[in-house]
SEZA-751936 format. One record per residue: residue number from 1; residue in one letter; z, y, x of N, C-alpha, C in turn. Coordinates in pm, whole numbers, plus 50000, padded with zeros to 5 digits. Layout:
BEGIN
+--------+-------+-------+-------+-------+-------+-------+-------+-------+-------+-------+
! lodren ! lummi !   n.w !   n.v !   n.u !  ca.w !  ca.v !  ca.u !   c.w !   c.v !   c.u !
+--------+-------+-------+-------+-------+-------+-------+-------+-------+-------+-------+
!    NUM !     a !     Z !     Y !     X !     Z !     Y !     X !     Z !     Y !     X !
...
+--------+-------+-------+-------+-------+-------+-------+-------+-------+-------+-------+
//
This chain:
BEGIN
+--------+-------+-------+-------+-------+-------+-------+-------+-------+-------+-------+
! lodren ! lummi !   n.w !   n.v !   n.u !  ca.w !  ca.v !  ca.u !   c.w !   c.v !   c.u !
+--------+-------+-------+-------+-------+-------+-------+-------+-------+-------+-------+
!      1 !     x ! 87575 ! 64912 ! 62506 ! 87578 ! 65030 ! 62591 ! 87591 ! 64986 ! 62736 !
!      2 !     x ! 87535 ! 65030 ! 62801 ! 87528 ! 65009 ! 62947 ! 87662 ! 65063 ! 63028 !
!      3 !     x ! 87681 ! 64982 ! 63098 ! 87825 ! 65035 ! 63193 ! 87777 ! 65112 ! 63288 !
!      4 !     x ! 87890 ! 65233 ! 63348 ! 87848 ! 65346 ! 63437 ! 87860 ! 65270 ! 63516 !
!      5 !     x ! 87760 ! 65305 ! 63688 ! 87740 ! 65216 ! 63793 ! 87799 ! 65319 ! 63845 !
!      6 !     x ! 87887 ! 65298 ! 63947 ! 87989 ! 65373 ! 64027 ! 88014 ! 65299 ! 64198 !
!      7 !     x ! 87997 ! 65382 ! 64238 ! 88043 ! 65335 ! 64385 ! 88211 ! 65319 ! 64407 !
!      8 !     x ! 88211 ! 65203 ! 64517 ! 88385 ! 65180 ! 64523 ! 88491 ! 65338 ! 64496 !
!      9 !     x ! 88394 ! 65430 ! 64596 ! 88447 ! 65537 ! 64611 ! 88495 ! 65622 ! 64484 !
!     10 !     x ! 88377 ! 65668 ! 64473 ! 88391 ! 65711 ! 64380 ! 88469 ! 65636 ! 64230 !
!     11 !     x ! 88494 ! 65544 ! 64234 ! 88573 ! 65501 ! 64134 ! 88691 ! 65531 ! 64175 !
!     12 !     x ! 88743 ! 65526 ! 64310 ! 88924 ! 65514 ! 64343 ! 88910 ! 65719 ! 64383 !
!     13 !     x ! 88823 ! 65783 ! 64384 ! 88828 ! 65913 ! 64349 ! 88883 ! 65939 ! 64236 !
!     14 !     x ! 88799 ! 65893 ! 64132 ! 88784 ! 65930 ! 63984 ! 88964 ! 65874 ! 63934 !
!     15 !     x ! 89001 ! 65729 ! 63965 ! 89088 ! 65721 ! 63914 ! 89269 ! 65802 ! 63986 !
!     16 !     x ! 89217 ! 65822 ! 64136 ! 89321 ! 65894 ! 64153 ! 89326 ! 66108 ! 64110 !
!     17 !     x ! 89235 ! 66116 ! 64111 ! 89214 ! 66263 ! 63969 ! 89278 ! 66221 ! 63836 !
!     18 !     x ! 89260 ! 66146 ! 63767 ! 89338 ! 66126 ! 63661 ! 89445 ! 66117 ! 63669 !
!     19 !     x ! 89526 ! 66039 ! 63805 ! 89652 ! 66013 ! 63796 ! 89718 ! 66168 ! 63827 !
!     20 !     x ! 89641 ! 66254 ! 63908 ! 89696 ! 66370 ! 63942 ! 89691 ! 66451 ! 63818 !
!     21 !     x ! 89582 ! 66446 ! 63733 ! 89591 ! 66532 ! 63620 ! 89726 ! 66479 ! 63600 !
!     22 !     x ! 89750 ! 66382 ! 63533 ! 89884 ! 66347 ! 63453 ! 89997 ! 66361 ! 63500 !
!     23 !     x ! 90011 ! 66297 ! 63624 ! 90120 ! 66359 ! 63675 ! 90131 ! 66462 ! 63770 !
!     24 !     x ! 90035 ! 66562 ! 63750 ! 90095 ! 66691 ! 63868 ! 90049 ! 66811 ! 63775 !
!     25 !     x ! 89914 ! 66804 ! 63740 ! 89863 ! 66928 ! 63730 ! 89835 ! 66962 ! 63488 !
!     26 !     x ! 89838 ! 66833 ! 63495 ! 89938 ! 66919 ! 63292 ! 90071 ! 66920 ! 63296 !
!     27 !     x ! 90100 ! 66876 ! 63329 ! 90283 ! 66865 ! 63348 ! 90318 ! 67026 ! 63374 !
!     28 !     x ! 90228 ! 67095 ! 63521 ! 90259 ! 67199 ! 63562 ! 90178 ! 67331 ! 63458 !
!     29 !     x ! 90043 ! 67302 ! 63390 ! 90035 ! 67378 ! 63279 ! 90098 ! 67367 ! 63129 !
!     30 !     x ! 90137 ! 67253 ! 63129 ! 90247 ! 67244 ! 63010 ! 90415 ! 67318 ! 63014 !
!     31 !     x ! 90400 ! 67354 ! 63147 ! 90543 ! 67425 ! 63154 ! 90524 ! 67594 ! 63183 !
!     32 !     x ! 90353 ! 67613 ! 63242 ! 90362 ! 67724 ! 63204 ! 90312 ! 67788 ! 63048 !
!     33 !     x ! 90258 ! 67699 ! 62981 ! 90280 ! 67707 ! 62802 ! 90443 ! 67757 ! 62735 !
!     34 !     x ! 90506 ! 67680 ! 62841 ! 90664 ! 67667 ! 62779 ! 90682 ! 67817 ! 62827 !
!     35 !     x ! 90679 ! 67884 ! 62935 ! 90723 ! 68004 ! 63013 ! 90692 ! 68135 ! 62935 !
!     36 !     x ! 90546 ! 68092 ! 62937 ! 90428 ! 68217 ! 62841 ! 90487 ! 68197 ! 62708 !
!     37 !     x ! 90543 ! 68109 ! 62633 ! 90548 ! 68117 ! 62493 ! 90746 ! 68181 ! 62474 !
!     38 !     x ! 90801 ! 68183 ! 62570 ! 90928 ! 68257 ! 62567 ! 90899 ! 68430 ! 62561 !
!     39 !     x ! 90804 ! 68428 ! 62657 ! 90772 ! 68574 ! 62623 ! 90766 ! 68628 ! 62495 !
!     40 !     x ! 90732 ! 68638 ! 62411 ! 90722 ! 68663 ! 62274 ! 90609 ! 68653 ! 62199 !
!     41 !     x ! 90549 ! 68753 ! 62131 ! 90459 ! 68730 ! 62055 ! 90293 ! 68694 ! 62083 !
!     42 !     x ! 90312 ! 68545 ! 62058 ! 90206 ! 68471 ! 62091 ! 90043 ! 68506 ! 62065 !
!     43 !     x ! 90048 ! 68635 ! 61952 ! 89911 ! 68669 ! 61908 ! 89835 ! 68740 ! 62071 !
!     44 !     x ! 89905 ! 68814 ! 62124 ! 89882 ! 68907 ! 62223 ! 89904 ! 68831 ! 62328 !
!     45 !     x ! 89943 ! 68718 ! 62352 ! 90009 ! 68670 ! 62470 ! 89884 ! 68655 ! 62570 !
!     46 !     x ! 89828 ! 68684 ! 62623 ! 89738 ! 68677 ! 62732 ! 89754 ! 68580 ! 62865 !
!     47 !     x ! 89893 ! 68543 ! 62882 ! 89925 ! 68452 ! 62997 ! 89963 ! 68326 ! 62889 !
!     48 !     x ! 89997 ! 68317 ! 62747 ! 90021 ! 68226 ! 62675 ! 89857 ! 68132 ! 62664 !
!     49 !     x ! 89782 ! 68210 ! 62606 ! 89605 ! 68157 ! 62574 ! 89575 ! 68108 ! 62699 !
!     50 !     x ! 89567 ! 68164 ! 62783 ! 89475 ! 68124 ! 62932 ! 89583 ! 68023 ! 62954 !
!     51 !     x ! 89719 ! 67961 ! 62963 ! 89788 ! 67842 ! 62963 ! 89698 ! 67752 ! 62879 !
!     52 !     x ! 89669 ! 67752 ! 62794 ! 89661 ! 67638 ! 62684 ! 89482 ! 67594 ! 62697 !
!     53 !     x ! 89419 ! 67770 ! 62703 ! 89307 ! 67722 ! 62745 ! 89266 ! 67649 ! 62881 !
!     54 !     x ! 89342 ! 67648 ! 63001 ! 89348 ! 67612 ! 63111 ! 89411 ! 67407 ! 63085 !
!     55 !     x ! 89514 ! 67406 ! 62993 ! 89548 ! 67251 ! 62976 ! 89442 ! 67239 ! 62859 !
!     56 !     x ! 89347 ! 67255 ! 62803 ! 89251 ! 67187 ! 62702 ! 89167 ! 67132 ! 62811 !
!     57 !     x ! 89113 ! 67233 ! 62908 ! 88986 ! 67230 ! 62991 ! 89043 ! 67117 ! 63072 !
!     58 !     x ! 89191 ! 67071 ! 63149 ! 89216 ! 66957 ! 63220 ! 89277 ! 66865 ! 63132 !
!     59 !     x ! 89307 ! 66883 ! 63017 ! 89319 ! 66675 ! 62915 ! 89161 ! 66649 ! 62880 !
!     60 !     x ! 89059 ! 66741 ! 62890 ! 88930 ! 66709 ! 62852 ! 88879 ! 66635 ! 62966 !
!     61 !     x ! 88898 ! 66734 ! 63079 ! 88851 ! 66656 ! 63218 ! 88900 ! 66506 ! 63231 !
!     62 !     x ! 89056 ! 66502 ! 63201 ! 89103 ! 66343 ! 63209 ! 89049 ! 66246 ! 63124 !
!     63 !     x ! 89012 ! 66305 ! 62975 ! 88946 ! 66196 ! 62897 ! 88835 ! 66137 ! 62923 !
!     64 !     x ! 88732 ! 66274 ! 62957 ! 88607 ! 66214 ! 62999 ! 88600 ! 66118 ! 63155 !
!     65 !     x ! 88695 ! 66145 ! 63233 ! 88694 ! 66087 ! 63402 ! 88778 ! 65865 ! 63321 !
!     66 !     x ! 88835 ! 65932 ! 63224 ! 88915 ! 65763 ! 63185 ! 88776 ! 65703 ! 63086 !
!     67 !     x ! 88723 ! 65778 ! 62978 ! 88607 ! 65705 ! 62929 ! 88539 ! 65657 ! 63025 !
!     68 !     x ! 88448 ! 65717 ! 63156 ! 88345 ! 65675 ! 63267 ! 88454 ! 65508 ! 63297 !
!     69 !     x ! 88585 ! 65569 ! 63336 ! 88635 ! 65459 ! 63437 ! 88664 ! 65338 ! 63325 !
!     70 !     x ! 88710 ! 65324 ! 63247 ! 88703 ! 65249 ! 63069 ! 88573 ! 65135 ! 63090 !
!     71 !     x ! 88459 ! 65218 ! 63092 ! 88315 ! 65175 ! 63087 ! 88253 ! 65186 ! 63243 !
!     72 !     x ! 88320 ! 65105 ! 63315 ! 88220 ! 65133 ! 63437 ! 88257 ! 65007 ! 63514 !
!     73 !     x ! 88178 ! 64965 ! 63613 ! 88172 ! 64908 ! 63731 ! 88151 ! 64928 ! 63854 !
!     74 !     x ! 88146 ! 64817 ! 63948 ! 88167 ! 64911 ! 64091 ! 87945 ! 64857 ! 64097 !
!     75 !     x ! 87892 ! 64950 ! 64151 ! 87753 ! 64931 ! 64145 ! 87760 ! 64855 ! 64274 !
!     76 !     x ! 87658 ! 64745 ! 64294 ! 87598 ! 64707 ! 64404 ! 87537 ! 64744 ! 64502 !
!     77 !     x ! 87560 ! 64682 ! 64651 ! 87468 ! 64773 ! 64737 ! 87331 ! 64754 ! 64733 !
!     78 !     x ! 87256 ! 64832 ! 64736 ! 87145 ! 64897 ! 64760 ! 87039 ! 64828 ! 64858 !
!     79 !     x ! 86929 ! 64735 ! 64744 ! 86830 ! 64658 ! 64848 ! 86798 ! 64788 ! 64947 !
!     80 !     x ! 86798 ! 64747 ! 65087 ! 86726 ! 64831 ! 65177 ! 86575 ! 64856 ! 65158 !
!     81 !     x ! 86510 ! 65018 ! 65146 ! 86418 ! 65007 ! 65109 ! 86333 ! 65025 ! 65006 !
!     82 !     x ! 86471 ! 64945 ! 64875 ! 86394 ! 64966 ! 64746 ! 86466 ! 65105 ! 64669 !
!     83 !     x ! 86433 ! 65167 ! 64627 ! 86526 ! 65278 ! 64527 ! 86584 ! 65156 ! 64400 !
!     84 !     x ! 86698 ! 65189 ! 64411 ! 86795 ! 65132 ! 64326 ! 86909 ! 65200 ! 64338 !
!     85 !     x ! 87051 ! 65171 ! 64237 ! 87155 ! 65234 ! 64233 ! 87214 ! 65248 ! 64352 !
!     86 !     x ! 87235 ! 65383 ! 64402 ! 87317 ! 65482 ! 64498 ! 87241 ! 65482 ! 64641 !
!     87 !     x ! 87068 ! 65426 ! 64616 ! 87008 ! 65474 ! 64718 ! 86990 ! 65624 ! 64689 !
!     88 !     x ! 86956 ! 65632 ! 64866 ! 86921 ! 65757 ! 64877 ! 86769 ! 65810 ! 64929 !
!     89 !     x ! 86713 ! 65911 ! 64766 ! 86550 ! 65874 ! 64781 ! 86521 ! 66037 ! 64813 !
!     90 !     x ! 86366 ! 66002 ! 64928 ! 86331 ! 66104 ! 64940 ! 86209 ! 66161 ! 64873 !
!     91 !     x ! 86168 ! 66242 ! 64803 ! 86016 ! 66209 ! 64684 ! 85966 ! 66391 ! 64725 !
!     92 !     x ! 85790 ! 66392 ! 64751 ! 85731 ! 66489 ! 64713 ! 85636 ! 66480 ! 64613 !
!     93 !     x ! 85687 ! 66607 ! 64522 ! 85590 ! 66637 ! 64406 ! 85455 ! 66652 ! 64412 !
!     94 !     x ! 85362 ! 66611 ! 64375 ! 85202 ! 66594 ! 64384 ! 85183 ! 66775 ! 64432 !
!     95 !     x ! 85102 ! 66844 ! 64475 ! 85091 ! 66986 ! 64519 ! 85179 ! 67062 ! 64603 !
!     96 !     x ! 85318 ! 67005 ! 64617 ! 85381 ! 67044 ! 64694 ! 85364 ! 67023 ! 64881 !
!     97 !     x ! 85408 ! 67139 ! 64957 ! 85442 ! 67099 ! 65079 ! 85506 ! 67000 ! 65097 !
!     98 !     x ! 85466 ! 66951 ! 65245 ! 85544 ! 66804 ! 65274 ! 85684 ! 66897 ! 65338 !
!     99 !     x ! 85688 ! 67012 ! 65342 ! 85831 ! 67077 ! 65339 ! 85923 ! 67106 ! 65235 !
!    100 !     x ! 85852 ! 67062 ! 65119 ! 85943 ! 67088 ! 65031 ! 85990 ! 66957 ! 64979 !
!    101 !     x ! 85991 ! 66819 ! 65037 ! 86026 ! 66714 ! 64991 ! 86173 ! 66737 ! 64963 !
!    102 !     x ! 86207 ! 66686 ! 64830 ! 86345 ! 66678 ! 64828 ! 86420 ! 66550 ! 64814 !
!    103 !     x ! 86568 ! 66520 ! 64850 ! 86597 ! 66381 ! 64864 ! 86734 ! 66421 ! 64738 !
!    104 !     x ! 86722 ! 66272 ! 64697 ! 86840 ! 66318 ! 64523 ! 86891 ! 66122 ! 64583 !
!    105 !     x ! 87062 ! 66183 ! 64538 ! 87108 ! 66033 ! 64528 ! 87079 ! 65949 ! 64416 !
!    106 !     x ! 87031 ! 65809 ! 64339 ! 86997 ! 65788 ! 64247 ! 87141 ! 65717 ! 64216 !
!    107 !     x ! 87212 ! 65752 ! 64103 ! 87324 ! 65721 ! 64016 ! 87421 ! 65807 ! 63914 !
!    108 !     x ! 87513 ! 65810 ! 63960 ! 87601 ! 65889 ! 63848 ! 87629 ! 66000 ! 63880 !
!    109 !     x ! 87628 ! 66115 ! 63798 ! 87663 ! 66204 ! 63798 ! 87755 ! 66245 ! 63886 !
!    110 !     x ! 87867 ! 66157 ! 63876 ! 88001 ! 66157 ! 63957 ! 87984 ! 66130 ! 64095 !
!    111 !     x ! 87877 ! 66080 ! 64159 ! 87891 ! 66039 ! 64279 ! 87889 ! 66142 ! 64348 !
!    112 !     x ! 87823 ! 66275 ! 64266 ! 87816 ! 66395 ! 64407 ! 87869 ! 66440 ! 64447 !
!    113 !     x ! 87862 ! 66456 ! 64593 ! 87971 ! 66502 ! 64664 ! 87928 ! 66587 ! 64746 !
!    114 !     x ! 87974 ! 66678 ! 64810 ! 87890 ! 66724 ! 64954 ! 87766 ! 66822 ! 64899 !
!    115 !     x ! 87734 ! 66882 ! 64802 ! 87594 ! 66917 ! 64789 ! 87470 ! 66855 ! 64761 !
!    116 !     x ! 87536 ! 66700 ! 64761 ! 87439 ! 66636 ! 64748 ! 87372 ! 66620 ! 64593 !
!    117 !     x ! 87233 ! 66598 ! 64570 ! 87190 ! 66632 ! 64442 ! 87173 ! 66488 ! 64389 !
!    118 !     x ! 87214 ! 66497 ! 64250 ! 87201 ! 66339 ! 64204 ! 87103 ! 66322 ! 64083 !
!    119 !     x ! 87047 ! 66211 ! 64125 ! 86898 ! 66175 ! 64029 ! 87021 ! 66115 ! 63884 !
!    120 !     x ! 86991 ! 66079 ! 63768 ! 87012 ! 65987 ! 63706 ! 86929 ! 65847 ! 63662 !
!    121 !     x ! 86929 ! 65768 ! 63717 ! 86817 ! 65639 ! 63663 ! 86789 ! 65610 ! 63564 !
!    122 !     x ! 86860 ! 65676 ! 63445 ! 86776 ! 65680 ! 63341 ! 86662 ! 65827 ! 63258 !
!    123 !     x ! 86703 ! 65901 ! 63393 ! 86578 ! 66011 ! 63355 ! 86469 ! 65947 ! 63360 !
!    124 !     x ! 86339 ! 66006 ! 63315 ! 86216 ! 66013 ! 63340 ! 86162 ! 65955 ! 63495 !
!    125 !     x ! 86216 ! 66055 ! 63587 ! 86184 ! 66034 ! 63674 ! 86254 ! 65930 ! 63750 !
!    126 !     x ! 86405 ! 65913 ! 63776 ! 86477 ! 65825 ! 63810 ! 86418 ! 65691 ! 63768 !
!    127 !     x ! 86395 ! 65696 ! 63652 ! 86366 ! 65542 ! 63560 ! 86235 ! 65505 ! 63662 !
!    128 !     x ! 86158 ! 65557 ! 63674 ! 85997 ! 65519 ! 63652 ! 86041 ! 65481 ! 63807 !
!    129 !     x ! 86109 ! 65583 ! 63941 ! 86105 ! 65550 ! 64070 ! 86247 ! 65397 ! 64125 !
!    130 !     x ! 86303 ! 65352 ! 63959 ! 86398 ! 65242 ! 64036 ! 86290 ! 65149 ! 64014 !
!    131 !     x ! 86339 ! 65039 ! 64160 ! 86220 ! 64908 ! 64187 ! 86124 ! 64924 ! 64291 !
!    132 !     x ! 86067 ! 65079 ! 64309 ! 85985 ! 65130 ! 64396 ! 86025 ! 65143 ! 64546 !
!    133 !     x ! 85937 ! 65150 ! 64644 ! 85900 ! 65138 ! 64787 ! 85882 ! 65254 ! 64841 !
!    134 !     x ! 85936 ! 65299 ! 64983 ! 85869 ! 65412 ! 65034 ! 85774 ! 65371 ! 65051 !
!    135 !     x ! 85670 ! 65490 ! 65013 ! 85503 ! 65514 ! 65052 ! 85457 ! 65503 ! 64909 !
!    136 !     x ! 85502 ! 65430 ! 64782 ! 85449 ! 65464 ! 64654 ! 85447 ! 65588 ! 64595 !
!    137 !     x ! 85372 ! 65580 ! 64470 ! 85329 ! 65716 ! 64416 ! 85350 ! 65686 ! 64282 !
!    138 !     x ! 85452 ! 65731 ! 64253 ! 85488 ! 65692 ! 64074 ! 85385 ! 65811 ! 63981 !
!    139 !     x ! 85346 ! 65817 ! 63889 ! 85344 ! 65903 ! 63759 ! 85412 ! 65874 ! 63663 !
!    140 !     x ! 85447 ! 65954 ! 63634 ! 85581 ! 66020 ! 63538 ! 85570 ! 66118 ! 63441 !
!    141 !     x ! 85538 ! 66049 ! 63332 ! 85577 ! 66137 ! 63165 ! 85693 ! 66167 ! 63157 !
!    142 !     x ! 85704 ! 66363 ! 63151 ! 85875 ! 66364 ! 63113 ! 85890 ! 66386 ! 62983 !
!    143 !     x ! 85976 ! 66449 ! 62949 ! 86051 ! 66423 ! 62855 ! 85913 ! 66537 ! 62731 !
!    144 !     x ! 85892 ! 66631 ! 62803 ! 85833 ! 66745 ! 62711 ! 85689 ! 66692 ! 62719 !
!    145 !     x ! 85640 ! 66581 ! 62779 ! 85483 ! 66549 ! 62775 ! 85404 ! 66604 ! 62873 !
!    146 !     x ! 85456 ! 66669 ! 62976 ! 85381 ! 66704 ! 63095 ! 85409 ! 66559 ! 63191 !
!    147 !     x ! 85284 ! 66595 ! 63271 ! 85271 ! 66482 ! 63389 ! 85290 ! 66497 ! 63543 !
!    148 !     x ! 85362 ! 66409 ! 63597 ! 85395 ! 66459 ! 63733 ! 85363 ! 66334 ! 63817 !
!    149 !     x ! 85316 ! 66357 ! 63947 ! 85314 ! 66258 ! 64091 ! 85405 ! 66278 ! 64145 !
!    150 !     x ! 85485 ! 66164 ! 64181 ! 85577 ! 66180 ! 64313 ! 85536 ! 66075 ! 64393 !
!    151 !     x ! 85525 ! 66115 ! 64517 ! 85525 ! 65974 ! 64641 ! 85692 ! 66010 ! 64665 !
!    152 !     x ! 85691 ! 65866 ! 64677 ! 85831 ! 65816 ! 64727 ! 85830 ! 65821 ! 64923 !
!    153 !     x ! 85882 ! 65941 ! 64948 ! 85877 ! 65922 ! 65148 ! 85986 ! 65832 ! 65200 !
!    154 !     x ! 86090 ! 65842 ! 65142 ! 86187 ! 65727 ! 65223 ! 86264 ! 65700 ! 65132 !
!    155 !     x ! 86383 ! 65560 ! 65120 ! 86495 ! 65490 ! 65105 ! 86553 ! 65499 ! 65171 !
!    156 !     x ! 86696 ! 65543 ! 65160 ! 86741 ! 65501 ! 65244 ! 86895 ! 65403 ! 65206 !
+--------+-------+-------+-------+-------+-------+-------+-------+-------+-------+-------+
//
């Protein structure tokens, strides 16, 4: 299995969220479990459920943020130029305006920040554009068997 490629950042993000899950924010829904469940009858409890459903949804968040960090490394910087992990690529779709070019960070999921949109390198498209140059023109089989052009406009 391949290790998640992660930027410095984003790794000392990821691992200080976990530490806050654990020590700030179940600690503080585990005590309002304790609060809601004094109230009484737990079938009806409406502030009891939304407790418990609220700590499932953050020990899930912590497991999955400790599996990534478990299995990951810090990714390398980024030949200038070439699309590779945590460049930042700019690509227009074959028929499209040169106004509608859109630019996607290529890496993990986790890296986004800011609005920024993130490719994965092992999509279709990600895959076929790591290695590549601004000014190339990849084609790309996706996943459902349609075909697409992208020129690659910049690295950055």
């Amino acid at each position: 299995m391949n290790k998640h490629q992660l930027s410095q950042t984003t790794h000392q993000r990821l691992t200080a969220e976990v530490a806050d899950l654990e020590n700030t924010k179940l600690p503080e829904v585990a005590q309002k479990i304790g609060r809601a469940r004094e109230m009484g009858d737990l079938k009806e409890n409406g502030d009891y459920h939304a407790a418990k459903d609220e700590y499932g949804f953050l020990n899930d968040r912590k497991n999955l943020i400790q599996g990534i960090l478990q299995d990951s490394e810090i990714a390398a910087d980024p030949v200038a130029g070439v699309v590779g992990w945590l460049s930042s690529v700019t690509v227009l779709f074959d028929g499209d305006d040169p106004s509608d070019a859109e630019t996607y960070l290529i890496g993990h999921i986790e890296e986004r920040v800011n609005g920024v949109e993130v490719m994965s390198p092992s999509s279709p498209i990600g895959s076929a554009l790591m290695g590549q140059k601004s000014g190339a023109t990849v084609k790309v089989t996706l996943e459902n068997g349609a075909t697409v052009v992208v020129e690659i406009i910049s690295v950055t």
